[in-house]
C-alpha positions as CSV (number, residue, x, y, z in Angstrom):
1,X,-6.8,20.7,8.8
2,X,-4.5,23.6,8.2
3,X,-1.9,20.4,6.5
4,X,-4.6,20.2,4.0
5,X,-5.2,23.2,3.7
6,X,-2.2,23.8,2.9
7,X,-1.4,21.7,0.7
8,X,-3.9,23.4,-1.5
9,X,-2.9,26.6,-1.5
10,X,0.7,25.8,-2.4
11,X,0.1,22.8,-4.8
12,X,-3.0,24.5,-6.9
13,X,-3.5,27.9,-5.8
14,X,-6.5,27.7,-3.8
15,X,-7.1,30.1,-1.2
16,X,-8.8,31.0,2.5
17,X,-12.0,32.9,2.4
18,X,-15.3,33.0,4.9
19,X,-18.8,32.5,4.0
20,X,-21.7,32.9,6.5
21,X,-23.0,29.8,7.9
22,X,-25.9,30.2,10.1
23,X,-25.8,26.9,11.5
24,X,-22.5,28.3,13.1
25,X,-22.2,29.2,16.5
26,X,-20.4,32.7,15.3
27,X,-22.5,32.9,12.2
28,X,-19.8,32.0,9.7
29,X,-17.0,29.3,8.5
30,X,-13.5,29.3,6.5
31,X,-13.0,27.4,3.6
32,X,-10.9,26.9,0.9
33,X,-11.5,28.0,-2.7
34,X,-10.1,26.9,-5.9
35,X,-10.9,26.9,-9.3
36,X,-11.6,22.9,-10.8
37,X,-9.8,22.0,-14.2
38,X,-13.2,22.8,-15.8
39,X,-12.5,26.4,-14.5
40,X,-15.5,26.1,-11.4
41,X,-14.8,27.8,-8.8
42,X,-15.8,25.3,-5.5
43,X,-15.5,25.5,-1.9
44,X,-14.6,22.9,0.7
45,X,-14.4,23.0,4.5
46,X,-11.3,21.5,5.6
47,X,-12.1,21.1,9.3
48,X,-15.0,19.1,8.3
49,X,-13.3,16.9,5.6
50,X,-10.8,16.0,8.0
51,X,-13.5,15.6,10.5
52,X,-15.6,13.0,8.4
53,X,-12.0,11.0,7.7
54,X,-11.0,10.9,11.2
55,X,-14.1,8.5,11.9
56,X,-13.0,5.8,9.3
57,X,-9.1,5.1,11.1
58,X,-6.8,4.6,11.0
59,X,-6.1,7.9,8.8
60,X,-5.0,7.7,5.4
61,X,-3.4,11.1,4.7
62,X,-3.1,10.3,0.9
63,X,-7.1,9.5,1.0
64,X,-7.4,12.9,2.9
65,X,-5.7,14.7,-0.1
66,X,-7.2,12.9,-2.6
67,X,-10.8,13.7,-1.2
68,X,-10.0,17.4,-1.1
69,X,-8.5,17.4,-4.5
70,X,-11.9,15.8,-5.8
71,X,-14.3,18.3,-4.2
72,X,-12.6,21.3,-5.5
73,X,-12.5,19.7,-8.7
74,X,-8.9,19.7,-9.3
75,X,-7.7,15.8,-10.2
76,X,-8.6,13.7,-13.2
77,X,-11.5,11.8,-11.6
């Protein structure tokens, strides 16, 4: 998670922040935040992305980036 993170932060700038999360046993969650190339600002949680791409091993690190990328709207897809 925090190899993902970052990743992020030094490759496009993205950066750490909290948002409340009720569902959360302490009532709120990190994420990462970065603005897309159409200049949205997005979140993603990196302890659940890796989460969801531990279940499909064996782990494809390059997959795990590229996933991240997408959701903050930051590669060419």
């Amino acid at each position: 998670m925090t190899c993902v993170a970052d990743y992020l932060v030094r490759t496009y700038q993205a950066r750490w922040n909290v948002v409340t999360d009720d569902t959360s046993p302490r009532g709120y969650r990190y994420v990462i935040e970065a603005a897309g190339r159409d200049g949205r600002n997005r979140r993603l949680d990196p302890a659940r992305l890796v989460g969801e791409e531990l279940h499909g091993r064996p782990l494809e690190v390059t997959c795990l980036l590229a996933r991240a990328e997408a959701a903050l709207g930051l590669s060419d897809d």
